[in-house]
KOLMI-146240 format. One record per atom (N, C-alpha, C, O): x, y, z. Coordinates in steps of 0.02 Angstrom, whole numbers, plus 50000, padded with zeros to 5 digits. Example, Ala and Ser with C-alpha at 12.3 -4.5 7.8 and 13.67 -1.06 7.14 Angstrom:
BEGIN
506604971650390 506154977550390 506604983550390 507124983450423 506424988850354 506844994750357 506455000250394 506705005750402 
//
This chain:
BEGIN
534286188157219 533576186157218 533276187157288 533646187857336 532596187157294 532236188557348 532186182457394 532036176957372 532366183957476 532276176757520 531776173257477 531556176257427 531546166357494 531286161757504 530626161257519 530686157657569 530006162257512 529376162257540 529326157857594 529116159157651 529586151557566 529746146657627 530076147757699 529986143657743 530516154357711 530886155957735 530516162857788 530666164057846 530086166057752 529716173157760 528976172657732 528746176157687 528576166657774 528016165457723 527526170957728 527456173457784 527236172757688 526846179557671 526976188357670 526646193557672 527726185757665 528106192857660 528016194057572 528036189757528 527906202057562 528006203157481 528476203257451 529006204657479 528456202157394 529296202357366 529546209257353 529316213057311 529946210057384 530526215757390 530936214657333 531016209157307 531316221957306 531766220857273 532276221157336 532276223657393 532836216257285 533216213457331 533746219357393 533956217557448 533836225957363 533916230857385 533966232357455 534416234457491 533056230057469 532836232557529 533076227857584 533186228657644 533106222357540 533156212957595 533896218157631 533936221057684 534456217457567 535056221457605 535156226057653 535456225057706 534926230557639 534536237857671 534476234457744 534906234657788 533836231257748 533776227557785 534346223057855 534406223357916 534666219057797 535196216757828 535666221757885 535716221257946 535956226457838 536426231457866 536066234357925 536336234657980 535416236557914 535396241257972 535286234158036 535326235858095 535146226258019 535026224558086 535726223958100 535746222058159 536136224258086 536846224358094 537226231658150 537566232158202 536876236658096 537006242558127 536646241858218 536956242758271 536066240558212 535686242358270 535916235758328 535916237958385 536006231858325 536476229258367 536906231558396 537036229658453 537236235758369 537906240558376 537526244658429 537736244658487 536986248258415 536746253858417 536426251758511 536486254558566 536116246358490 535766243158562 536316241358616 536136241358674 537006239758600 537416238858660 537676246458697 538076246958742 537306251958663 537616256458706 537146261758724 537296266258764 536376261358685 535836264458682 535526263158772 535466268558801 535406258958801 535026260358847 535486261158919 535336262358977 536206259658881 536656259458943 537326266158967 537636267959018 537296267958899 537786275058902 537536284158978 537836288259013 536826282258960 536426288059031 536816283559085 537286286159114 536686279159094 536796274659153 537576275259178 537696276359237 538106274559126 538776273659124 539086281759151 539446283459198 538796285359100 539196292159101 538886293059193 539286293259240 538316293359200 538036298359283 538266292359354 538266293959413 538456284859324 538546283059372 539226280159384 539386278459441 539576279559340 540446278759330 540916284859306 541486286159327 540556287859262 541066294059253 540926298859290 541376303059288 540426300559330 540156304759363 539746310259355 539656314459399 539426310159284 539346318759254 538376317059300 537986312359306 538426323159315 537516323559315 537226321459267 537446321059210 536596319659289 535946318959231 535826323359201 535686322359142 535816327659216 535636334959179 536186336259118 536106338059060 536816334559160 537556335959119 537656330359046 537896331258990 537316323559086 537286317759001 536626318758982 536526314858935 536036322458994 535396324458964 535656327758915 535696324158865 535966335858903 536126339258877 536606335858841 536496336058781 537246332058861 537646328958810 537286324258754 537346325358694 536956319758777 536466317058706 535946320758689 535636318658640 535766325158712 535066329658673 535596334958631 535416337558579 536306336158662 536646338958594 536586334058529 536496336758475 536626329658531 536716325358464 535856329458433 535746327258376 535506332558448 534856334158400 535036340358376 534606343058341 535766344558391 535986350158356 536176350158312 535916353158264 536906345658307 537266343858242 536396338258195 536176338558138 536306336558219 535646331958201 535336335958153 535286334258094 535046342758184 534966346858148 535056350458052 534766352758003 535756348158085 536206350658036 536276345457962 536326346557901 536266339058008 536446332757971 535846331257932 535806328157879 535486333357959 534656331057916 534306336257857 533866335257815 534686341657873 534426347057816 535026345957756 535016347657696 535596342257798 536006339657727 535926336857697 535926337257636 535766331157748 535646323457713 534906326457657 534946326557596 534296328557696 533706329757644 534066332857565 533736332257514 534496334857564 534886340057514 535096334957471 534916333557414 535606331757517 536306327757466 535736322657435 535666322257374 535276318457485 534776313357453 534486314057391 534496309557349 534086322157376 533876322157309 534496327557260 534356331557214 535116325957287 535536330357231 535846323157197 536056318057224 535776324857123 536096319057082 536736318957096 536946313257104 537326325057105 537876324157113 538006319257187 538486315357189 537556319857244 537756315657278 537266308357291 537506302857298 536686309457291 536076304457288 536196299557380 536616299257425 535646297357367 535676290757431 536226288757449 536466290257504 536566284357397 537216280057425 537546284857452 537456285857512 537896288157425 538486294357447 538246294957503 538586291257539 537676298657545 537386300657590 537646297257650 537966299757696 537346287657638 537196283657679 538076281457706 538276279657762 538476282357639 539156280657650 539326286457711 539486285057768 539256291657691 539596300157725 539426294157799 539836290357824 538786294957815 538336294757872 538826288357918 539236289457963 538696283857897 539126276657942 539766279057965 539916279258025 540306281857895 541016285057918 540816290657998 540966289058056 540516296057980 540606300158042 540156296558102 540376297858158 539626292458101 539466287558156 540066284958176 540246286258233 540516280458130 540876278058172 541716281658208 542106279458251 541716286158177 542116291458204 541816293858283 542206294858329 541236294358288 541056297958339 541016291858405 541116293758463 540876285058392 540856278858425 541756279358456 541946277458511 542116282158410 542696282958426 542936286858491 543276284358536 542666294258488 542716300258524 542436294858592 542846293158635 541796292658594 541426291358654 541976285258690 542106285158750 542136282458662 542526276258696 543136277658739 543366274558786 543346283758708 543766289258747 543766292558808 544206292958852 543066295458801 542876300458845 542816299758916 542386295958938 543186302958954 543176303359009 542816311059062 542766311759123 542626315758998 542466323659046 541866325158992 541736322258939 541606329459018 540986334658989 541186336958898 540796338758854 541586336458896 541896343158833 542036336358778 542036337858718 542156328758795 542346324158759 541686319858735 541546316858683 541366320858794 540586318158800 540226321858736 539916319458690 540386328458750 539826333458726 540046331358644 539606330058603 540766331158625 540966330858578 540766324158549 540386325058501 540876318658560 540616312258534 539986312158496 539956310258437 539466314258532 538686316758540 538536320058474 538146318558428 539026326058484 538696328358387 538826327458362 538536329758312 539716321258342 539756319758303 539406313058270 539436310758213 539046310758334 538386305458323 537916306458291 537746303558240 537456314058341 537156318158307 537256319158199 536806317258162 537636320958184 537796323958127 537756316858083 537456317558029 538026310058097 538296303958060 537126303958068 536746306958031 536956299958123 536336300058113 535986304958078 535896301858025 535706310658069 535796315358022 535526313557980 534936313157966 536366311557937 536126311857884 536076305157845 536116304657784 535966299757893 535696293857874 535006292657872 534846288257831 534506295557906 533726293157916 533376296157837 533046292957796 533596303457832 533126306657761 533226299757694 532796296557663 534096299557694 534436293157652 534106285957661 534146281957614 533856284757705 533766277457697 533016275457700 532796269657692 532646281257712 532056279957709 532036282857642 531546280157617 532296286757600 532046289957540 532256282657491 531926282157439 532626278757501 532926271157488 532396266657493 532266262957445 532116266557538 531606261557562 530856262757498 530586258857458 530746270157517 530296275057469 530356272257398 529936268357374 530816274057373 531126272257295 530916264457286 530706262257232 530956262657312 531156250657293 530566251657311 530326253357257 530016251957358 529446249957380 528866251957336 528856257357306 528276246457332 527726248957277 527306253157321 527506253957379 526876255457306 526466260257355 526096254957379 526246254857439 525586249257367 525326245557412 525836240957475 525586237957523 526536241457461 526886236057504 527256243457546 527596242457596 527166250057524 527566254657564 527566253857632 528056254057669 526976252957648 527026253557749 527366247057761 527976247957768 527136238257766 527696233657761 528156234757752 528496232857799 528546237857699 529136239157675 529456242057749 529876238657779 529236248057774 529426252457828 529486248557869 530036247057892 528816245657891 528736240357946 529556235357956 529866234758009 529726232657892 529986227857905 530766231257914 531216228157943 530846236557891 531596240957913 531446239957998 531716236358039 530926244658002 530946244658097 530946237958134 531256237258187 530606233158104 530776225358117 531746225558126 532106224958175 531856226358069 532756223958101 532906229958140 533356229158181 532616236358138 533036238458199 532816236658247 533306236458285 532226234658283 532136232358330 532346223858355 532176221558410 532566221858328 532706214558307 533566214258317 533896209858344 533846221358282 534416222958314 534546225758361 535096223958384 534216230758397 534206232958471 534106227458523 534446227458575 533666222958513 533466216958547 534166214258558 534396216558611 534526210658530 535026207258498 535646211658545 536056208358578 535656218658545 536126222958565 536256222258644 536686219858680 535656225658650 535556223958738 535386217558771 535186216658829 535476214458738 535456205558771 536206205558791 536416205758848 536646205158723 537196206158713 537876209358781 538346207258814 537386217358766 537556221658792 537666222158874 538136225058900 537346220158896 537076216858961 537466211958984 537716211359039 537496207658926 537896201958978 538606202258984 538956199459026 538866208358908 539556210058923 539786214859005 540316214559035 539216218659021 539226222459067 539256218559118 539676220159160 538826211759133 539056205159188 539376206859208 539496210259258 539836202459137 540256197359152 540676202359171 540866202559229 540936207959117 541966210959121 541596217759156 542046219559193 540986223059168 540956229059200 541256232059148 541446237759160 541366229759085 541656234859050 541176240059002 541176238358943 540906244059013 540356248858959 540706251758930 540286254858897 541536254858900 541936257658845 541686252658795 541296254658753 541906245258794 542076241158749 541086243958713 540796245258661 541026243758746 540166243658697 540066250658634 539596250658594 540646256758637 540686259458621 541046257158555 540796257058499 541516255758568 542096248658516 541666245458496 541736247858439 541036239958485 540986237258459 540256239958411 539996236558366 539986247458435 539596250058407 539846253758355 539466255458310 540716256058354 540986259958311 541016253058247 540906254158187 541146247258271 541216243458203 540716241158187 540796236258150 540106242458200 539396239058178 539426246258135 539286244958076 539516250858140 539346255358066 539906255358019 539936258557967 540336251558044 540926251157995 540686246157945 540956246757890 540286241757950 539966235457924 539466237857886 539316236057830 539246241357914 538526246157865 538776249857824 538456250057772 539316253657824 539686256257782 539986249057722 539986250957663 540116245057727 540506240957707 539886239057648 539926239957587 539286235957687 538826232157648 538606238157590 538616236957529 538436243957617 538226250557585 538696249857501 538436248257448 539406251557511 539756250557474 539716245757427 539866246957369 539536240257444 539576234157395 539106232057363 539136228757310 538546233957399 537626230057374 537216235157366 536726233357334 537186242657386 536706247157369 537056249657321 537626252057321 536496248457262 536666255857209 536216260757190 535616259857201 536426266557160 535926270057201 535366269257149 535306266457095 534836274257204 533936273957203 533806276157172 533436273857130 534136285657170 533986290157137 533836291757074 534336292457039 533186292957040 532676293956977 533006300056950 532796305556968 533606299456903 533886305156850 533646308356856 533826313656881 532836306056827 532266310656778 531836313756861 531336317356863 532076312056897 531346315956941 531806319057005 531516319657059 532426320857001 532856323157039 532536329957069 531996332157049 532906333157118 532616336857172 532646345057128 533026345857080 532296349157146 532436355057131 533026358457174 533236357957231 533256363857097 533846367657157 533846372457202 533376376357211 534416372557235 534546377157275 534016375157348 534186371657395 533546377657343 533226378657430 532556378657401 532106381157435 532416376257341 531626377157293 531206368957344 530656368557370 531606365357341 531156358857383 530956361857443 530366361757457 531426364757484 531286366557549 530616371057553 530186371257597 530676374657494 529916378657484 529496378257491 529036381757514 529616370657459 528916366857430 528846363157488 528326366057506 528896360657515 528916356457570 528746362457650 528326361057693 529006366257650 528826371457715 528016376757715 527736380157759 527836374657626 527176377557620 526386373157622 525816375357623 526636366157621 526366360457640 526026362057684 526436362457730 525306364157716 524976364957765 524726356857801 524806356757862 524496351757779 524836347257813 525196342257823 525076336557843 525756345557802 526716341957814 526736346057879 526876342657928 526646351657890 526586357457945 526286353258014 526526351258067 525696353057984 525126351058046 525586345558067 525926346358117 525646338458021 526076333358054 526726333458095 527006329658134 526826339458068 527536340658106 527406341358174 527746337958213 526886345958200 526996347458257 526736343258299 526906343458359 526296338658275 525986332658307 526816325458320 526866322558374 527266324158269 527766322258251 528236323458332 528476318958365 528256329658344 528796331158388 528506327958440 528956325058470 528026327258463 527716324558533 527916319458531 528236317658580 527796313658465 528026308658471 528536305658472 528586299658484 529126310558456 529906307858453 530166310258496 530776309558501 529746314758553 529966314958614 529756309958678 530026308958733 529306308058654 529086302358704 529536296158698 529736292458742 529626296158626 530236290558614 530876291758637 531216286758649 531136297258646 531726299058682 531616299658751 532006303058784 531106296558779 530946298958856 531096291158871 531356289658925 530936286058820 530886278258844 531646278458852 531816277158910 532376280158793 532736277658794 533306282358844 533876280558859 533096286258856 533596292158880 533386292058971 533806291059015 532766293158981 532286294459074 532236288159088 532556286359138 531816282559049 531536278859088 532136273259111 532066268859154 532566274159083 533016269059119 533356271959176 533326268159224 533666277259189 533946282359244 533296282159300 533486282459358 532476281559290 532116282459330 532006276159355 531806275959413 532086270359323 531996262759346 532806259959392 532916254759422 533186265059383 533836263059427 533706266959484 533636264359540 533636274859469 533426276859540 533226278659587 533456280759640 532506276959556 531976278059592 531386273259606 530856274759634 531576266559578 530896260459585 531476255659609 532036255659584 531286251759660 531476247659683 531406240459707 531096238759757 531746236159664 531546230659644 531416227759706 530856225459715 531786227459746 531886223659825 531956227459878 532316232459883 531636225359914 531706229660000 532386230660008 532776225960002 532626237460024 533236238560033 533596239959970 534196241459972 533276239659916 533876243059867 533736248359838 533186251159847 534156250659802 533976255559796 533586258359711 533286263559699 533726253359669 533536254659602 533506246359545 533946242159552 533236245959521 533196238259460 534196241459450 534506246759446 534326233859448 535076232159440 535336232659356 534866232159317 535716233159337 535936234959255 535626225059217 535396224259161 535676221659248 535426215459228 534596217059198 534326217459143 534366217759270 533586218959274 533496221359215 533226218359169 533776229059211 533496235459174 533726231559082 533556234159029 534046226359087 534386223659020 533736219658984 533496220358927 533536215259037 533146210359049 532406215159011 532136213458959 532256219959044 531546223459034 531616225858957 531266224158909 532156230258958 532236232758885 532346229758841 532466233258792 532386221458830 532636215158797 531746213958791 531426213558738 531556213758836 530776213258821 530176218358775 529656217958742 530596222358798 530186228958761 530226229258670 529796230758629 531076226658660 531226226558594 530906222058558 530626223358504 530916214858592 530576210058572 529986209058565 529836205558516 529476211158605 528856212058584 528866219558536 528286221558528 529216222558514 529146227058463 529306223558385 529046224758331 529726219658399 529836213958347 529506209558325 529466207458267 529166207458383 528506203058370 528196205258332 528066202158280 527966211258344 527226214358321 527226221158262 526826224958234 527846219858264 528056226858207 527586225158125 527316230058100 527526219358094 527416218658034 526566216758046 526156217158000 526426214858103 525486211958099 525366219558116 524876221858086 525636223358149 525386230258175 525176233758118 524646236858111 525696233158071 525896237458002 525406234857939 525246237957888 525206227657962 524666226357927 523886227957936 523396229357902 524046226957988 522946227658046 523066235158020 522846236757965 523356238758052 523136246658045 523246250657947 523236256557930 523326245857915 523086248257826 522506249457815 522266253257774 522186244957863 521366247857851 521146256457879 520656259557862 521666258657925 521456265957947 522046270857911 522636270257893 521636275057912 522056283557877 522556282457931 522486279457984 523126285757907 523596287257932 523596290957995 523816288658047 523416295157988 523316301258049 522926298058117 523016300158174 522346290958095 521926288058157 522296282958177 522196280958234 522896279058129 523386275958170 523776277258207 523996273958254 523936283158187 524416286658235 523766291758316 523976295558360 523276290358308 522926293258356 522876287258406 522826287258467 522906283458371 522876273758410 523806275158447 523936274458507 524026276058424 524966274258463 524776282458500 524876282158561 524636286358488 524556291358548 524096289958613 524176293458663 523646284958612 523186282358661 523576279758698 523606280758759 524096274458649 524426271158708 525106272258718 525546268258733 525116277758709 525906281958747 525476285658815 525836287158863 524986286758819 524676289858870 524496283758928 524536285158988 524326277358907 524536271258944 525136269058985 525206267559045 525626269658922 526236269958948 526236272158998 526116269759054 526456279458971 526616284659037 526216285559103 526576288659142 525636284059129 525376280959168 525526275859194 525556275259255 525686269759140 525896262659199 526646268359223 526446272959259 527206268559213 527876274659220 527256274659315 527236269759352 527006279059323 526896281259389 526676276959433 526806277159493 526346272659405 526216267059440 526546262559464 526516258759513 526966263959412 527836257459416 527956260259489 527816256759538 528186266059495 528316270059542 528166271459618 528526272359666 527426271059608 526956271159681 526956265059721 527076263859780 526736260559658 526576254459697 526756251159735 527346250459719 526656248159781 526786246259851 527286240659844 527816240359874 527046235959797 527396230359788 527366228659703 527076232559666 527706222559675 527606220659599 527776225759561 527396227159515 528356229559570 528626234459538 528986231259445 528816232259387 529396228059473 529476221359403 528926221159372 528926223859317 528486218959387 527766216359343 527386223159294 527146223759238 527516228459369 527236235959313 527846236759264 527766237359204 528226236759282 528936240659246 528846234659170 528896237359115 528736228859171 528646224459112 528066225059075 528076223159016 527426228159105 526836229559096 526946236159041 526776236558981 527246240359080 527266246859039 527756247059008 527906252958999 528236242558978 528706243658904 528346239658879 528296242458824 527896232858870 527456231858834 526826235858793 526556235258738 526756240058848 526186244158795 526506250058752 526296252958702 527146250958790 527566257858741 528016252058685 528406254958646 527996246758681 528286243258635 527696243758570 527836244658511 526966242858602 526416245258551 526396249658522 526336250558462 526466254158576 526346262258534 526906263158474 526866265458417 527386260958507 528136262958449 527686259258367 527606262058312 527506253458385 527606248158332 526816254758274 526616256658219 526776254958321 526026258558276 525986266158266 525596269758233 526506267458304 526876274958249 527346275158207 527456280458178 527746269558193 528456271458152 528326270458081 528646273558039 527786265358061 527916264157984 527276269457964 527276271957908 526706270958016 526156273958008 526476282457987 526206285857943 527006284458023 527396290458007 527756291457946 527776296657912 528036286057936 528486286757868 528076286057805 528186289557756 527716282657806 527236284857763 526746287657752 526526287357694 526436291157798 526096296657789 526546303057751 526226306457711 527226304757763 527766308857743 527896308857675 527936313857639 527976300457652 528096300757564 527306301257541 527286302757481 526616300357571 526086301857534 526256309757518 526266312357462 526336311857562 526166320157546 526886321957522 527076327657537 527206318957497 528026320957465 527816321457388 527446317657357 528036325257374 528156324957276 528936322657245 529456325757259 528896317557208 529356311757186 529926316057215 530256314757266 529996322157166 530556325057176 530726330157233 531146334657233 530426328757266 530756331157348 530676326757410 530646328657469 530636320857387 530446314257441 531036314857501 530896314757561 531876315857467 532166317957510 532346321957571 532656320057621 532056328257556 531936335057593 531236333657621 531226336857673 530656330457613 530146329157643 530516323557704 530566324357765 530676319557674 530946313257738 531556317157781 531666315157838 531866321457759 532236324057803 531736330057858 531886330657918 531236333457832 530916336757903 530506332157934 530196333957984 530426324157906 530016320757954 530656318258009 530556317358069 531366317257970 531856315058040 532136321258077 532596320558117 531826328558061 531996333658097 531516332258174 531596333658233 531046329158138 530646330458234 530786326258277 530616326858336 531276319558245 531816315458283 531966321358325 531766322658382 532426324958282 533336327058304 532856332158361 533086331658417 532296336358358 531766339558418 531696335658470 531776337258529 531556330858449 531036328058496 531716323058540 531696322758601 532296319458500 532946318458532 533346324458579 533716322858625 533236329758565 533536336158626 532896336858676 532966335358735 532396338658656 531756339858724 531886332858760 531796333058821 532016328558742 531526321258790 532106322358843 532006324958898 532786319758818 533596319658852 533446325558916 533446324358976 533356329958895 533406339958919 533166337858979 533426336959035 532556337358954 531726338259011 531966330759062 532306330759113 531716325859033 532056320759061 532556319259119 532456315959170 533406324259087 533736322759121 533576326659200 533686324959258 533266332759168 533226338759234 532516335759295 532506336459356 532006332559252 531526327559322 532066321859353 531926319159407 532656320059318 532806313059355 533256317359410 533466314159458 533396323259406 534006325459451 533476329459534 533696331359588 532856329159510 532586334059553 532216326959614 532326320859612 531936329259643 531666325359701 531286319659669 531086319459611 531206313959727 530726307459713 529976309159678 529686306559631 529816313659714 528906316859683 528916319959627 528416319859591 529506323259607 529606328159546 529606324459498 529296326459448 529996317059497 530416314659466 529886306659445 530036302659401 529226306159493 528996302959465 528256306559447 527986303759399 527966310759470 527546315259430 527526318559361 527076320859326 528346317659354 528396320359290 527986315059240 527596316559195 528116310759255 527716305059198 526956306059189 526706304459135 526566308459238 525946310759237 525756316559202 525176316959181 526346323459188 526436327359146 526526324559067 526166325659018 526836322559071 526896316359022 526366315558980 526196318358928 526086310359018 525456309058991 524726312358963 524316310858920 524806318459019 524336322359011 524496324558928 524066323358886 525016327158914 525336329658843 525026326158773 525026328158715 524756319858804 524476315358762 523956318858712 523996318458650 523386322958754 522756327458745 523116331058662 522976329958603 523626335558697 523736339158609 524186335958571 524556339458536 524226330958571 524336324458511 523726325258474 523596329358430 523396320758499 522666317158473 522526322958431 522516322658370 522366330358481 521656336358448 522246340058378 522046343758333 523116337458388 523326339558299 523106335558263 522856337458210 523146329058280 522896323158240 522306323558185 522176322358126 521966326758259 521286327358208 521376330658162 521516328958104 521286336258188 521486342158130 521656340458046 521406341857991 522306336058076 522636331457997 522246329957980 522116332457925 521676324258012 521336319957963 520676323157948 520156320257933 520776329857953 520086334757927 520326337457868 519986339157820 521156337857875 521206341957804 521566336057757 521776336957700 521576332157779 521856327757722 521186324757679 521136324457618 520716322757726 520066323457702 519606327657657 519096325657628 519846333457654 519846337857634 519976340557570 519676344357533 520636336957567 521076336757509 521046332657446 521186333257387 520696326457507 520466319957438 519786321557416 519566319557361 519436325157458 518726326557423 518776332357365 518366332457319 519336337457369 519246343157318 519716337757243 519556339057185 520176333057255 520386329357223 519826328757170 519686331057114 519556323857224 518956319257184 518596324057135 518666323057075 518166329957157 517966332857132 518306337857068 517906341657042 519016338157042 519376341657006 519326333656945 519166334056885 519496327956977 519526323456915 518726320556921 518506316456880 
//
């Protein structure tokens, strides 16, 4: 049965599915948060590899990523394998690859971990949002989303609190690898026992490469796409640059040389949490706007962001205060692109290719996860000016966000008026 109203007052009723769904991934992302903002940090400043060298090692995970997401879109709407199967595959090679990393000591073990991360993620995002898609009514769809990104952020929060204080106390960052390999062992576990699957017999995917068709002739699934990549590279710039640039290049105290792994725990504990806060009122206020102008609203303030980023930087003094300043407003922007994206994706999906549609919306992840890492790692390796100017490049990038945006909401507009006029 569905929580409690008493418990979740003014939440809609979910089938119980999603509550699970739910559950697992805040489970998973806990896992995910003890090693997400601290692994750049670990590999360039204990194992020794360049920034450039762990840029490229996690922006590999958007190759196999690649790979994993045109499967997953596949296996999701094939009846022989459907959602569950998918989501099962996905946790097993996640936690295989949590394996490799806990290991790794050189470039070639690194690199290796990475796609086999790459590949497990994959082919979990098309799967679990096409999950979410299926159980959700179309008026509760964006909530629905909303409240997935609620536990992952709720579990990232949770991770790096965690995560952080294991690093304190023992200096140990392997073990975070170990305990991220068994948080998908658990998602695997719950998967197994409480999801069954989503998948509609009667409205199953077309064969062979016929969805992909249909879906690549979409003029705007297209347009969104390319607007899409900007934004999942800016998101790979928060979790991959901005922590490498707050260690070594802003400086908390006279004489040091970068915010301490505490600090940097402390900020990103903040960032999650006000994303948590605000994930489900965000997801509600912005129903009143088209899709495409909510997402023109979280592009405003990624251009905020990345601005306070230089400021953090310059400023003379109160470096803390900017650096808290500006993951607050990129905690906004996230909260007011993620459910605004996923559903804009199943509007323009047809039942039977929801899969392969949600898989090219987590392709501009697995893009926008290799550019951010790439670019990223190669400003943090180059000089102090390079390295904080880049954020002003950054921002500027903002401009051809917005003018695809529009575009979208000219032809989607477009689309509902020739609608109207056919019925």
């Amino acid at each position: 049965m569905n929580p409690p109203k008493k418990l979740i007052a003014g939440l809609p009723q979910f089938d119980r599915r999603i509550w699970i769904l739910i559950a697992g991934r805040l489970l998973s992302q806990m896992g995910s948060g003890f090693v997400l903002f601290y692994a750049p940090i670990f590999f360039v400043n204990q194992v020794g590899l360049s920034a450039a060298a762990v840029g490229i090692g996690i922006g590999s995970e958007s190759i196999s990523g690649v790979f994993g997401r045109i499967l997953g879109g596949s296996l999701a709407d094939s009846p022989q394998w459907g959602r569950r199967k998918t989501l099962l595959l996905s946790a097993a090679i996640s936690a295989m690859a949590d394996l490799v990393l806990a290991f790794s000591y050189n470039f070639p073990t690194f690199l290796l971990g990475n796609l086999l991360m790459g590949l497990g993620i994959g082919l979990y995002w098309p799967a679990t949002e096409a999950v979410v898609a299926d159980l959700a009514s179309l008026e509760h769809r964006n909530e629905a989303f909303a409240l997935n990104r609620l536990a992952d952020s709720l579990g990232l929060s949770l991770g790096v609190v965690l995560g952080g204080a294991l690093i304190a106390t023992t200096g140990s960052y392997r073990a975070l690898f170990v305990i991220d390999g068994i948080s998908f062992l658990v998602l695997l576990a719950i998967v197994y026992k409480a999801i069954a699957e989503t998948l509609n017999p009667y409205q199953v995917g077309k064969p062979g490469w016929q969805g992909w068709v249909t879906a690549l002739r979409d003029r705007p699934l297209l347009v969104y796409i390319s607007a899409n990549v900007l934004f999942t590279t800016y998101l790979a710039f928060v979790s991959s640059t901005l922590p490498l640039y707050l260690t070594n290049f802003v400086s908390e105290r006279a004489q040091q040389p970068g915010f301490t792994p505490v600090v940097i725990s402390a900020l990103f504990t903040w960032h999650v949490a006000l994303a948590a806060l605000c994930q489900l009122p965000a997801a509600r206020w912005l129903n009143r706007f088209s899709r495409p102008k909510a997402l023109m609203l979280s592009a405003g303030l990624w251009a905020i962001g990345f601005g306070l980023v230089w400021v953090t930087g310059t400023a003379a003094a109160d470096h803390l205060a900017w650096a808290g300043l500006t993951l607050a407003v990129m905690a906004l922007a996230t909260v007011s692109y993620t459910p605004a994206a996923s559903s804009l994706v199943v509007g323009l999906a047809p039942n039977s290719a929801r899969g392969v549609y949600l898989s090219l919306n987590s392709l501009c992840w697995a893009v926008g996860y290799f550019v951010g890492p790439v670019m990223g790692g190669w400003a943090m390796d180059q000089s102090r000016s390079i390295a904080t100017g880049f954020w002003v490049a950054v921002a500027l990038s903002v401009i051809g966000a917005i003018g695809i945006l529009l575009w979208l909401d000219r032809l989607l507009d477009k689309a509902k008026m020739e609608r109207s006029r056919v019925s």
